[in-house]
N, C-alpha and C positions, 0 to 999 in steps of 0.2 A: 220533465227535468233533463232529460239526456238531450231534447232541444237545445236547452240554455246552454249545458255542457260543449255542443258543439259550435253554436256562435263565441264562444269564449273564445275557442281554442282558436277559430279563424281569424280574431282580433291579434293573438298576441305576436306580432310580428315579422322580423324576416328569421329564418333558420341560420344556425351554423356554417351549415355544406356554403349556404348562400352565399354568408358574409364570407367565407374564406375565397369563395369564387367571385365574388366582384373584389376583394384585394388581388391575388392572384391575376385580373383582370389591369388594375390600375394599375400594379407593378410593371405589367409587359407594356404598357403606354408609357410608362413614366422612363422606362427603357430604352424605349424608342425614341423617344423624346431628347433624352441625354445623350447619345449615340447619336444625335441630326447634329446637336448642339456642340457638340464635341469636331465633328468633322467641318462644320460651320469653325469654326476656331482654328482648325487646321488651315484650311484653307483661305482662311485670311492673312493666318500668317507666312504662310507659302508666299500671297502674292505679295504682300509688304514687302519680304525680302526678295522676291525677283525685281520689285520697281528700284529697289536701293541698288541692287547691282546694276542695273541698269543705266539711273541716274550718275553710278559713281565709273561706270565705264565713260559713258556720254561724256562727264567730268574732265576727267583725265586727261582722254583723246581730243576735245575742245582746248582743255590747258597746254599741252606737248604742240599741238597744230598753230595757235595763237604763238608760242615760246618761236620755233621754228619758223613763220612768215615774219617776226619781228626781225628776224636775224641777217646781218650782212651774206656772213659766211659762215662756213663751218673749218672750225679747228681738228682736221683729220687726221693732224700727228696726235694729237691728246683725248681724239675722240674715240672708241672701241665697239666696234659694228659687230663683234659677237659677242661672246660670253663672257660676263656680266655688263649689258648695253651699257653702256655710258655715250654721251654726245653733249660735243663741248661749243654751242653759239657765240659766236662773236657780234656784238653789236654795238657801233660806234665806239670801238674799241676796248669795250666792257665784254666781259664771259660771261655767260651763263649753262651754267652744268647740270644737265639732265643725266639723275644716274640710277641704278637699279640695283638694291642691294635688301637681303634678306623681308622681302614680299612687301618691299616700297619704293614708289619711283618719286624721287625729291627732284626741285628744283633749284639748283644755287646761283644766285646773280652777284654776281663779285665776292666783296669779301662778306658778304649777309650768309645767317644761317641758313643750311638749307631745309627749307619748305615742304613736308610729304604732298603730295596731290591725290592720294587716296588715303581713306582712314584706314585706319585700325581694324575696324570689324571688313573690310574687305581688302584682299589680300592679292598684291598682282603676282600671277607666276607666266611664265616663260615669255618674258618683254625680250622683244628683237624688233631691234633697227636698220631699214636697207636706203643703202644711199643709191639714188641716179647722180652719176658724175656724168658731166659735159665733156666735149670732143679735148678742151681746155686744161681737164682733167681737176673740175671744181664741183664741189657734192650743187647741184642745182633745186633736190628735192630729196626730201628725206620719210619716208616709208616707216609705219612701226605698228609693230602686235603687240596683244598682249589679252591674258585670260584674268577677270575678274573674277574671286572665286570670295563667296561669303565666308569670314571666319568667327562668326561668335564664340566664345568661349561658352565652353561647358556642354556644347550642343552638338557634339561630332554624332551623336549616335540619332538623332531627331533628323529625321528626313525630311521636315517641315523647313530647316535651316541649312541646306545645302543645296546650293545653286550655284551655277560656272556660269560665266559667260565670256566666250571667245569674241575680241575686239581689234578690227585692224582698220587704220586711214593711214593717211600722211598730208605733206602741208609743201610747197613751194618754197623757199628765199624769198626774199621782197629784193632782190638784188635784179 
């Protein structure tokens, strides 16, 4: 009998200690797992918002370059080449006013409202414009910076959502 006894015993299963060490086991996987997945979500969103500043610099500095080649001249008594930029295009005798106020650079062409050329969730800081004047003493090309900096809201302390990015060109007169 004490045979039978001991094939019983060898049937009845996995033990305690077992079960708590393959949980124990799963958990540190499941861990790992969540932790890959988690960083994987970071870093996606990292890169979504470095293409958006990107994209929304590219923007900008396309729009300002396009504004300025359209343009005759420049209106240099009403225009302001430091701080707070403003630059006043004259074309076919119509204005258009590039101006920089509280972390947006608009566009105004006559009496139409003016137009931001960045959103909201990106935020331009330290926009400067340099003019090359000619022997004539007339702006011939106009030079400008400017740092696009992400501003989501609610996300100042997420380091997934804070990106800069420092952006300078400039554009000729078509004159």
């Amino acid at each position: 009998m004490c045979h039978k006894h001991m094939k019983l015993k060898k049937l009845s299963g996995i033990t305690l200690i077992e079960t708590i060490l393959y949980l124990g086991i799963a958990v540190i996987i499941l861990g790992v797992l969540f932790s890959y997945g988690w960083n994987v979500i970071g870093i996606n969103i990292k890169s979504q918002i470095v293409q958006e500043t990107q994209r929304s610099a590219q923007l900008v500095g396309e729009r300002l370059a396009y504004e300025i080649r359209q343009a005759d001249s420049v209106d240099s008594a009403n225009s302001n080449f430091g701080s707070p930029a403003k630059l006043v295009l004259l074309t076919d005798g119509n204005a258009t006013v590039i101006e920089y106020s509280g972390g947006q650079i608009t566009s105004k062409r006559g009496s139409a409202d003016a137009v931001p050329l960045n959103s909201q969730n990106m935020q331009i800081k330290n926009f400067a414009l340099t003019p090359q004047v000619s022997d004539a003493g007339e702006v011939q090309y106009v030079g400008f910076s400017f740092e696009v900096v992400a501003n989501y809201p609610g996300t100042a302390k997420r380091s997934e959502y804070q990106y800069s990015l420092p952006f300078s060109s400039g554009a000729a007169l078509r004159k």
